[in-house]
C-alpha positions as a printed NumPy array, in Angstrom:
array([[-46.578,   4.344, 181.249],
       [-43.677,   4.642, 178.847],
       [-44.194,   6.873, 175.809],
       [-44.171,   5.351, 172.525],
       [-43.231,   7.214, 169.408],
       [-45.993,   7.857, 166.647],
       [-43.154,   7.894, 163.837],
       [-43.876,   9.881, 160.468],
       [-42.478,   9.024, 157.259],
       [-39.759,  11.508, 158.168],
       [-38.508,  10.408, 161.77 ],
       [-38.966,   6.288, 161.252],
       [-35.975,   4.536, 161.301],
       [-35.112,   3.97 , 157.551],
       [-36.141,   0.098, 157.345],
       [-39.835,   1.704, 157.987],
       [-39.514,   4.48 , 155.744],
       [-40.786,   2.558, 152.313],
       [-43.161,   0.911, 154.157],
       [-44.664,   4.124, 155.195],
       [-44.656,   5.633, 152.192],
       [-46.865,   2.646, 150.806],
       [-49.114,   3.343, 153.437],
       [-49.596,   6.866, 152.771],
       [-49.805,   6.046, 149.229],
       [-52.305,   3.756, 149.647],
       [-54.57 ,   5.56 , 152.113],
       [-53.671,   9.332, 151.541],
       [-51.913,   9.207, 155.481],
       [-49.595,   6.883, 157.455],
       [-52.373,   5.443, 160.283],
       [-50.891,   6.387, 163.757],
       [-50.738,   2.348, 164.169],
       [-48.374,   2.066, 161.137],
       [-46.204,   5.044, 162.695],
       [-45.952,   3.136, 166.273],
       [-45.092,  -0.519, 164.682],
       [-42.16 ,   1.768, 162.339],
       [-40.097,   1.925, 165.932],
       [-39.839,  -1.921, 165.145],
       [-39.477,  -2.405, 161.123],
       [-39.829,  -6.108, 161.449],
       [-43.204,  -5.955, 163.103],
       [-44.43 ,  -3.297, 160.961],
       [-43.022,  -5.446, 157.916],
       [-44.682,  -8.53 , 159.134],
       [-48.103,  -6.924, 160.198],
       [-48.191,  -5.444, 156.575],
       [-46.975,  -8.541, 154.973],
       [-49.462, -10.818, 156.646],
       [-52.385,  -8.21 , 156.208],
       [-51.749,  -8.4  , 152.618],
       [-51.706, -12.01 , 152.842],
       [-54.728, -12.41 , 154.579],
       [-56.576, -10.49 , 151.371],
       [-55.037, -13.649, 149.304],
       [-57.574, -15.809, 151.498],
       [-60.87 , -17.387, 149.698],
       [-62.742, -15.286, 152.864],
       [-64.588, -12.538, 151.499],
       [-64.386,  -9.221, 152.769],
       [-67.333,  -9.37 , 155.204],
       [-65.792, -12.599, 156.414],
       [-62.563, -11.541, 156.96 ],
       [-63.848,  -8.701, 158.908],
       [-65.872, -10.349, 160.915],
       [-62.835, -12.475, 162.145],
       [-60.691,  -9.286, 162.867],
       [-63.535,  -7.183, 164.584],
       [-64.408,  -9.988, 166.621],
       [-60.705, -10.45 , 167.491],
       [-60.368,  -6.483, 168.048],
       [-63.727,  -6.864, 170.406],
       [-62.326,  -9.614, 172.349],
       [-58.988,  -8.023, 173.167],
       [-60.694,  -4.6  , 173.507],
       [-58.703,  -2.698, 170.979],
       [-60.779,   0.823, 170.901],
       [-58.213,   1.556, 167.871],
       [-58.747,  -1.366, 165.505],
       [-62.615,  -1.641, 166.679],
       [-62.689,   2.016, 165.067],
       [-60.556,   1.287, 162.346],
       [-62.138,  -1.883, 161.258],
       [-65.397,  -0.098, 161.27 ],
       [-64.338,   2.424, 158.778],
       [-63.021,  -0.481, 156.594],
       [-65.894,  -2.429, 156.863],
       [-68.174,   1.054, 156.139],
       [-66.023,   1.435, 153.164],
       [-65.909,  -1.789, 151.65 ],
       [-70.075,  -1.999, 152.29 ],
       [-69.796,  -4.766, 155.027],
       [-73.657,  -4.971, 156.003],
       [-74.441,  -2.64 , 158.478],
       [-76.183,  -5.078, 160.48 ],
       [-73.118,  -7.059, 160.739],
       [-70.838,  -4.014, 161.191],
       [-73.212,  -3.506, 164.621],
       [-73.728,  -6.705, 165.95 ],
       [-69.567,  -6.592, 165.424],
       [-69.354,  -3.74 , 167.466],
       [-71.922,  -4.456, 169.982],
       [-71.453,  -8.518, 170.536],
       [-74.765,  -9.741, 169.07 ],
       [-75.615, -12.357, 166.633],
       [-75.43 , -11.79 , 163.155],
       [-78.735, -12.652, 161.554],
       [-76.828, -14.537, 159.082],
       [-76.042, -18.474, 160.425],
       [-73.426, -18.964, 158.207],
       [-71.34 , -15.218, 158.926],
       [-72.338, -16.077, 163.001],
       [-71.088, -19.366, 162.85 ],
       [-67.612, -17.7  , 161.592],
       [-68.119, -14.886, 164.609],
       [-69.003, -17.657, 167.441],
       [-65.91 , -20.018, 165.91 ],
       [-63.286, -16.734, 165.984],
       [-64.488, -16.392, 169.657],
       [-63.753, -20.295, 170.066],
       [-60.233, -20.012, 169.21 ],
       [-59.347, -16.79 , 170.772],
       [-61.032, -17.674, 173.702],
       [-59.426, -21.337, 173.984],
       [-56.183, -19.395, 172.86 ],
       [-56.761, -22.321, 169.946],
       [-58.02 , -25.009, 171.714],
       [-61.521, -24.777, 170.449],
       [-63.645, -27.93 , 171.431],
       [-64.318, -30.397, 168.913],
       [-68.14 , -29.835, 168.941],
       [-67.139, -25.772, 168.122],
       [-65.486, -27.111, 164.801],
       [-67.641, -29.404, 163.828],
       [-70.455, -26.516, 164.438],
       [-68.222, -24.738, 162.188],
       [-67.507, -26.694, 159.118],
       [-71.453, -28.38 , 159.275],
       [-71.81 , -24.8  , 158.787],
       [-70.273, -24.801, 155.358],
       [-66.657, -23.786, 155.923],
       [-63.929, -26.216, 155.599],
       [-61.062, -26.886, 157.069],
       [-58.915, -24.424, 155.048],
       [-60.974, -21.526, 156.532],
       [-60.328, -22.796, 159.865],
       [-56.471, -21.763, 159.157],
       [-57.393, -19.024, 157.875],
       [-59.244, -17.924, 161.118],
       [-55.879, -18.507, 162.663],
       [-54.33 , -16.411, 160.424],
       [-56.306, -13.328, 160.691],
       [-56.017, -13.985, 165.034],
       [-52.671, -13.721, 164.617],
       [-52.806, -10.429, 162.48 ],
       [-54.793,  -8.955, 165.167],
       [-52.538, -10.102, 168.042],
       [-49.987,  -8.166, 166.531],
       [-51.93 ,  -4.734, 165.886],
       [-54.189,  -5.2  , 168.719],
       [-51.642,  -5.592, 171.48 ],
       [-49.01 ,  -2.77 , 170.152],
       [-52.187,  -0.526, 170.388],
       [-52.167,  -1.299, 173.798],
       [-48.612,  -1.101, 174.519],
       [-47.542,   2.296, 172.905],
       [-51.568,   3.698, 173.392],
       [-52.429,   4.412, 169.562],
       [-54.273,   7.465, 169.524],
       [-56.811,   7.147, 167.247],
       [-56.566,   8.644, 163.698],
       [-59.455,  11.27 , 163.057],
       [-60.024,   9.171, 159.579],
       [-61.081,   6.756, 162.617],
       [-63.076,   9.068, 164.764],
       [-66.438,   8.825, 163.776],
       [-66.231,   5.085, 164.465],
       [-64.581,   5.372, 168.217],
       [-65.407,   2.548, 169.99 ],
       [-65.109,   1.414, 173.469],
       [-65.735,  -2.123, 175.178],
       [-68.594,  -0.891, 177.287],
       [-70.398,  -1.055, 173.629],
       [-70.843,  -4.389, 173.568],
       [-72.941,  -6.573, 175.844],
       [-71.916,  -9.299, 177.981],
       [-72.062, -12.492, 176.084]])
């Protein structure tokens, strides 16, 4: 497998530099992730930018997580799963639905599993979700701008999810307490 560069504030190419620097600003260390999508300034750019924009969203935390970690469950990203559990941990995402995240069970809540079982609907379907998923989903009590915003955090994760798998992230020790792998969760 080729080896990817884990770039620091000091060896990205200078397009990434500011962008790292925010980073470490903002967390206290440039995430591994960050310092693989710097070989590419664009994506790392574009990952931030739509991360940011997905906070903008009328989806509360817990919601928005739930669409992520189900995204990082489905395309078995052991970096973002661990990752996304720290966030969640940190901005108190119930830790019931923090586990049944992790571990592919329902979340007690019917509204918060409706969200989980729609953002398996479209990645699954790769966005061709039947029409008796969506209508489960907005008689549910979303509407149809959360179903765009579904899409939006998919794509977010497409992007971080597959360059973890590309360039092999290794996983932040901020992370490490939450490592996660896809033998965790059960079959659905």
């Amino acid at each position: 497998m080729t080896d990817f560069t884990t770039h620091s504030i000091d060896t990205a190419p200078a397009a990434a530099k500011p962008l790292l620097e925010g980073a470490e600003s903002a967390y206290g260390f440039v995430p591994n992730l960050l310092g693989n999508m710097a070989e590419a300034p664009a994506l790392l750019e574009g990952y931030m930018s739509l991360a940011g924009i997905l906070g903008k969203t009328e989806l509360t935390e817990t919601e928005r997580q739930i669409i992520l970690m189900t995204n990082n469950r489905l395309n078995g990203c052991t970096y973002c799963m661990a990752a996304h559990t720290t966030i969640s941990q940190m901005a108190n995402v119930p830790a019931d639905v923090i586990e049944a995240l992790r571990t592919d069970t329902p979340i007690a809540d019917a509204k918060l599993e409706a969200l989980r079982k729609f953002s398996i609907a479209v990645t699954e379907s790769r966005g061709w979700p039947t029409e008796a998923q969506l209508d489960a989903f907005l008689t549910a009590g979303y509407t149809q701008q959360t179903v765009l915003e579904v899409i939006l955090g998919t794509a977010l994760k497409v992007m971080s999810n597959y360059t973890n798998h590309i360039a092999g992230t290794p996983l932040d020790d901020a992370f490490a307490p939450n490592d996660w792998a896809p033998d965790m969760a059960k079959a659905a």
